[in-house]
DRENLODO-799199 format. One record per residue: residue number from 1; residue in one letter; z negated, y, x negated of N, C-alpha, C, CB in turn. Coordinates in steps of 0.05 Angstrom, whole numbers, plus 32768, in hexadecimal, padded with zeros to 4 digits. Glycine has a CB too. Example, Ala and Ser with C-alpha at 12.3 -4.5 7.8 and 13.67 -1.06 7.14 Angstrom:
# DRENLODO-799199
   nr  rest    nz    ny    nx   caz   cay   cax    cz    cy    cx   cbz   cby   cbx
    1     A  7F64  7F8E  7EF8  7F64  7FA6  7F0A  7F64  7FBE  7EF8  7F4B  7FA7  7F1E
    2     S  7F72  7FD3  7EFF  7F71  7FEB  7EEF  7F63  8001  7EFE  7F8E  7FF4  7EE6
***
This chain:
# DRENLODO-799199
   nr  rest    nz    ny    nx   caz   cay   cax    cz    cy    cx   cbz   cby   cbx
    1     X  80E1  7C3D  84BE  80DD  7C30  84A4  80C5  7C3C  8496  80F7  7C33  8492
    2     X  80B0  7C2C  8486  80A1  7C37  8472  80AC  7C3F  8461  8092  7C2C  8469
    3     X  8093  7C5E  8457  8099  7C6D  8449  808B  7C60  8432  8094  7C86  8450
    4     X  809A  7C69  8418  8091  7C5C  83FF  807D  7C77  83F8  80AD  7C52  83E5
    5     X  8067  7C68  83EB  804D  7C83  83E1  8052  7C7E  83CA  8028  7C82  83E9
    6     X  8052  7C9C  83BF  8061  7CAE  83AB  804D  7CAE  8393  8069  7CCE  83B6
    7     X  804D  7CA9  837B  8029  7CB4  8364  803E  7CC1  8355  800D  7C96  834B
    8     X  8031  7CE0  834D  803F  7CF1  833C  8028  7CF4  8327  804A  7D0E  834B
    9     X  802E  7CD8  8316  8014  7CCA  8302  8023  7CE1  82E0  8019  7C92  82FF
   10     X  8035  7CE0  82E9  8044  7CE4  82CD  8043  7CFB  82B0  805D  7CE7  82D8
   11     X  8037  7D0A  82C6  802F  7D2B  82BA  8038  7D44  82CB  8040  7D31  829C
   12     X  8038  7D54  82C7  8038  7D78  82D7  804D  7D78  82C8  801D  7D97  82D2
   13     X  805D  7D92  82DA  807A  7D95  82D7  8073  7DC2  82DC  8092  7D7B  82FA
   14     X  807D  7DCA  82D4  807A  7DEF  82E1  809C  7DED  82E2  8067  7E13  82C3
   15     X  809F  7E00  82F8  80B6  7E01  830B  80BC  7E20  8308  80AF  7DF6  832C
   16     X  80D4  7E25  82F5  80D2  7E44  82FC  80EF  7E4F  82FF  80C3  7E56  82E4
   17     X  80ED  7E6C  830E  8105  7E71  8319  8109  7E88  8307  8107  7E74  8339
   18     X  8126  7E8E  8305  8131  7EA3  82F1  8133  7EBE  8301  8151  7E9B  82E4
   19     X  8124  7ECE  82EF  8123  7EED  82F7  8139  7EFC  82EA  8106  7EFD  82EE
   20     X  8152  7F00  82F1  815F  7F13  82E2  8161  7F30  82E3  8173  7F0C  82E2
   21     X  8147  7F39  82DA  813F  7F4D  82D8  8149  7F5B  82C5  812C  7F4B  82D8
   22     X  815B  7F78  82BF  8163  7F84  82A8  8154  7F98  82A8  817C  7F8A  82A4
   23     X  8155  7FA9  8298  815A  7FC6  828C  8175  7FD6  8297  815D  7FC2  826A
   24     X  8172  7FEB  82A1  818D  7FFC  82A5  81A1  7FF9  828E  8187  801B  82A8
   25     X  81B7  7FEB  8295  81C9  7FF3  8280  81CE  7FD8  826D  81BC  800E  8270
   26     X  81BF  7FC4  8275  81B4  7FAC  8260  81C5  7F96  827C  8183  7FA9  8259
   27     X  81C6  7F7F  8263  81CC  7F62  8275  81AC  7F5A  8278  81E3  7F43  8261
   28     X  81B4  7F4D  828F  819A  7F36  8297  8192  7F23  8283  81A1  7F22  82B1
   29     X  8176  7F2D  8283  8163  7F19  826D  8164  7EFF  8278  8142  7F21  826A
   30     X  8157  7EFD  828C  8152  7EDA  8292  8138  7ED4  8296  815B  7EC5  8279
   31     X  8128  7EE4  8291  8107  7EE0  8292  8102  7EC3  82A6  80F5  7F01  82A4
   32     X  80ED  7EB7  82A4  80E1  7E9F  82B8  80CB  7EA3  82C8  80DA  7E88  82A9
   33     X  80CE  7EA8  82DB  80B4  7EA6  82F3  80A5  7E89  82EE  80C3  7EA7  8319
   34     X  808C  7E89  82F8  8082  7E71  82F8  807A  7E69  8318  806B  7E72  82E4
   35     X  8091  7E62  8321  808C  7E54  834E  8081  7E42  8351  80A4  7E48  8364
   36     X  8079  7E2B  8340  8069  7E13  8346  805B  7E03  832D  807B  7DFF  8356
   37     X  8042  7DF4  8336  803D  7DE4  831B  8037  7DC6  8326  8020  7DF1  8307
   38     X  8045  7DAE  8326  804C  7D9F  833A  8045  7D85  8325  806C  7DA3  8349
   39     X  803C  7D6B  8331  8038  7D51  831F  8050  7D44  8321  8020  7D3F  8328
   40     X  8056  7D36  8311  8074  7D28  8316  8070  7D09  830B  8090  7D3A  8301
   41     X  8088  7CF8  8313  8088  7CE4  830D  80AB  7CDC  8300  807C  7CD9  8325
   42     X  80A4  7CD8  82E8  80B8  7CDA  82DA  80CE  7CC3  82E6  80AF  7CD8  82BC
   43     X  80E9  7CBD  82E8  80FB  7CB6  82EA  8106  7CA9  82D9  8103  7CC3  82EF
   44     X  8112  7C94  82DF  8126  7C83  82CC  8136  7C8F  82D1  812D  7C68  82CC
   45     X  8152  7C95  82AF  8173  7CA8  82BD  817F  7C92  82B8  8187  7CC8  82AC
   46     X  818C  7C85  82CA  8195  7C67  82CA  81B1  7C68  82BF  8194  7C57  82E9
   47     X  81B7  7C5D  82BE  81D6  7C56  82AB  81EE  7C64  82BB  81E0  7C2E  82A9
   48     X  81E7  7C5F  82D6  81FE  7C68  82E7  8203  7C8B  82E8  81F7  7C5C  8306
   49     X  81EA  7C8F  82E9  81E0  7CB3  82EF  81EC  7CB5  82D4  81B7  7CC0  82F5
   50     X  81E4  7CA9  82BD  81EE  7CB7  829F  8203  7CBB  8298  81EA  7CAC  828A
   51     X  8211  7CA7  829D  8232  7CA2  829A  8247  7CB5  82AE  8237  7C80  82A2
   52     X  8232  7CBA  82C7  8241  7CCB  82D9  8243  7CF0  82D8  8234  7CC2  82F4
   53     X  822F  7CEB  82CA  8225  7D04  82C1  823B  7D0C  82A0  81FD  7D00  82BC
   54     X  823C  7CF8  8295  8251  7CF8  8279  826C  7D03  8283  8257  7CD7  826B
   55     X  8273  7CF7  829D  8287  7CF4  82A9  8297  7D10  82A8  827E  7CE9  82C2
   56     X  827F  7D21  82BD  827A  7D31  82C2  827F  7D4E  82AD  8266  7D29  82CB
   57     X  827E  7D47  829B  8274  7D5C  8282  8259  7D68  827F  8284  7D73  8281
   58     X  8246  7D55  8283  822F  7D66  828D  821A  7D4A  827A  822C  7D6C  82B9
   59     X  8201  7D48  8284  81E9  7D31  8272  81D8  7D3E  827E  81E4  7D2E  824F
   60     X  81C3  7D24  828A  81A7  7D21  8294  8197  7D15  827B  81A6  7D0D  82B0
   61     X  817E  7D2E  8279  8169  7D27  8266  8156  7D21  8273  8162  7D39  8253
   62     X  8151  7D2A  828C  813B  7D1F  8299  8137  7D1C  82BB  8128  7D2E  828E
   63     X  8132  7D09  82C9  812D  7D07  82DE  8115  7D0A  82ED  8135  7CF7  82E1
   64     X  8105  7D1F  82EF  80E8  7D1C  8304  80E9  7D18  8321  80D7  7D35  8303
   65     X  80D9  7D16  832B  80D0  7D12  8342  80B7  7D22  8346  80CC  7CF7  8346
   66     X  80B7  7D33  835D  809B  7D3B  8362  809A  7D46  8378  808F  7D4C  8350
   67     X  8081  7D4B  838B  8086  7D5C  83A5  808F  7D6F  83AB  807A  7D61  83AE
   68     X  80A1  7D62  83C7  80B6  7D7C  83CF  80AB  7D90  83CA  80C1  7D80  83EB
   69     X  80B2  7DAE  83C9  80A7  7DBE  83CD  80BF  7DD7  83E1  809A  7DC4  83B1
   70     X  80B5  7DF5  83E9  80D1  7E04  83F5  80D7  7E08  83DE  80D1  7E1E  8408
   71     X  80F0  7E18  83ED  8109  7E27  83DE  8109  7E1D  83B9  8102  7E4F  83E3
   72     X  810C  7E04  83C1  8115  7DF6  83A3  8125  7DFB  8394  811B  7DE2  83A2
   73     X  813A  7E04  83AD  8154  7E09  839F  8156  7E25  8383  8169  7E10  83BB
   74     X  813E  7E35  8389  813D  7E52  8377  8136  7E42  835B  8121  7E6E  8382
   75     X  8125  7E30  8358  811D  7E25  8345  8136  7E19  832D  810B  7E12  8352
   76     X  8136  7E2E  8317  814F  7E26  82FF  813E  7E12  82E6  815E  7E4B  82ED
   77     X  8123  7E16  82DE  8120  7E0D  82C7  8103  7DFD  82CB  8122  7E26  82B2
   78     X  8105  7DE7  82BC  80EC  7DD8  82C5  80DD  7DD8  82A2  80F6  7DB3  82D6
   79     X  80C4  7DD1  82A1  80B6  7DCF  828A  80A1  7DB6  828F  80AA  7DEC  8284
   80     X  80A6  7DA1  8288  8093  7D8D  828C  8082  7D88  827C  809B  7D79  8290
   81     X  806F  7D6B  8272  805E  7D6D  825B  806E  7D6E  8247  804B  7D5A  8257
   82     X  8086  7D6B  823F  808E  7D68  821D  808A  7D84  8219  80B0  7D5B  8212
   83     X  808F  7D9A  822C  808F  7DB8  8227  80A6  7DC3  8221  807E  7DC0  8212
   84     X  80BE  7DAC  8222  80DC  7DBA  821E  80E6  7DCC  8236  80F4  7DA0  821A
   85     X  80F7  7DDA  823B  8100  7DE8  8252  811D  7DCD  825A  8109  7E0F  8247
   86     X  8120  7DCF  8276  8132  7DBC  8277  813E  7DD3  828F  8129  7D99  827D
   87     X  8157  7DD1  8291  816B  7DE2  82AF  8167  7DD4  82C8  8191  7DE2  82AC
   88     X  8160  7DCF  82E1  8169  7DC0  82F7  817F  7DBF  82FF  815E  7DC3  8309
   89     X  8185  7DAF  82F6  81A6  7DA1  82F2  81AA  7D9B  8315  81A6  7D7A  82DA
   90     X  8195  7D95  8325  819E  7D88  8340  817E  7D84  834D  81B3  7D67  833A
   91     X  8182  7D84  8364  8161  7D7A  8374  8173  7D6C  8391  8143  7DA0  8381
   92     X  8168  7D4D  8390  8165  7D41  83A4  8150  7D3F  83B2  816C  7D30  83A1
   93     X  814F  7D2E  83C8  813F  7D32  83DF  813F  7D0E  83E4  814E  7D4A  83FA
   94     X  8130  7CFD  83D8  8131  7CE4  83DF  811E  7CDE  83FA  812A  7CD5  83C6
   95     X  812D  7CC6  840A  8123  7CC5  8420  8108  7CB7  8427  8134  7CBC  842B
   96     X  80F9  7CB1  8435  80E3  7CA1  843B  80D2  7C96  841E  80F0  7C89  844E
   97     X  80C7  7CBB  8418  80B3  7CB8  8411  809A  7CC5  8417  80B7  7CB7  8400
   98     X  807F  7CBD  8410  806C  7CC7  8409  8054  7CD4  83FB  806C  7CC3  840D
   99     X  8051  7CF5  83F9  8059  7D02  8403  8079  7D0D  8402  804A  7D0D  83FF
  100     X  8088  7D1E  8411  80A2  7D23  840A  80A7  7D28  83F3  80AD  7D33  8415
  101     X  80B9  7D20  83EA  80C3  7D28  83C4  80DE  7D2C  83CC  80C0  7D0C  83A5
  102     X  80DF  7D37  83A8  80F8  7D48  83A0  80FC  7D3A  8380  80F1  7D70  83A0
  103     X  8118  7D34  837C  8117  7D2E  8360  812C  7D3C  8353  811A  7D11  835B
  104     X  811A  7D45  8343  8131  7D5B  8330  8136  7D52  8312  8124  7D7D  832D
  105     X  8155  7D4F  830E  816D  7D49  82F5  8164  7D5D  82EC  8190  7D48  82F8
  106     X  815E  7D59  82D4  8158  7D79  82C3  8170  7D73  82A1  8126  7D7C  82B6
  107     X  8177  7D85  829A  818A  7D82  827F  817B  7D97  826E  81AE  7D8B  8283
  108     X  817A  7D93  8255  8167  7DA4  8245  817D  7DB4  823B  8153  7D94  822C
  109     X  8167  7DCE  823A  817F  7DEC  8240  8174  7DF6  821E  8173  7E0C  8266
  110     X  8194  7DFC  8215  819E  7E09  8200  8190  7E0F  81F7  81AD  7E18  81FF
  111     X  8184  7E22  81F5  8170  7E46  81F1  815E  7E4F  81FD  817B  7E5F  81F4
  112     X  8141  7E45  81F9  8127  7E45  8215  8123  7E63  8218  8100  7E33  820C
  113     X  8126  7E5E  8232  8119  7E82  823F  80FE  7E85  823A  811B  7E8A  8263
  114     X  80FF  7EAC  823E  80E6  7EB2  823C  80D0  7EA7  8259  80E7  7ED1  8236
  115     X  80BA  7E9C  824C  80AF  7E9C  8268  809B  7EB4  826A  80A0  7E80  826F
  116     X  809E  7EB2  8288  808C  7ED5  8291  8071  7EC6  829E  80A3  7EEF  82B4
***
């Protein structure tokens, strides 16, 4: 089957993973690494994903798309152009495209971490 070609027209996304780095004696801060700075193509969250997600006890604020990249899975907090911090709620792996992509459910998180 053809592969559908991918445009990550939408804006840059930074991909960062949580350092829980303390102090002796201290809880983990939470600090943010910065692992990728990636173009994305924003997502419709369609009625079904919303409602399932309600379902759930949980809510999708945003859906991107952008190239696969590794070890995705370390990746907790995304920052796109609005500049809000959002959690990665989930990363799929949609099939037959081009180049490979990843689309990541992001939910906008409580209390923005520090970024490092």
């Amino acid at each position: 089957m053809k592969a559908n070609i991918q445009s990550f027209a939408d804006g840059i996304v930074r991909l960062h993973s949580q350092d829980n780095a303390q102090s002796p004696g201290n809880a983990p801060e939470g600090r943010l690494t910065l692992e990728y700075t990636l173009r994305y193509d924003e997502r419709t969250v369609g009625v079904r994903r919303h409602y399932e997600a309600l379902r759930a006890g949980d809510r999708v604020d945003l859906v991107l798309r952008c190239q696969r990249v590794p070890l995705a899975a370390a990746l907790t907090v995304a920052v796109p152009n609005d500049g809000l911090q959002y959690r990665v709620a989930l990363i799929q792996y949609p099939k037959e495209t081009e180049p490979e992509c990843m689309d990541l459910t992001l939910r906008r998180v409580e209390t923005d971490y520090e970024l490092g």
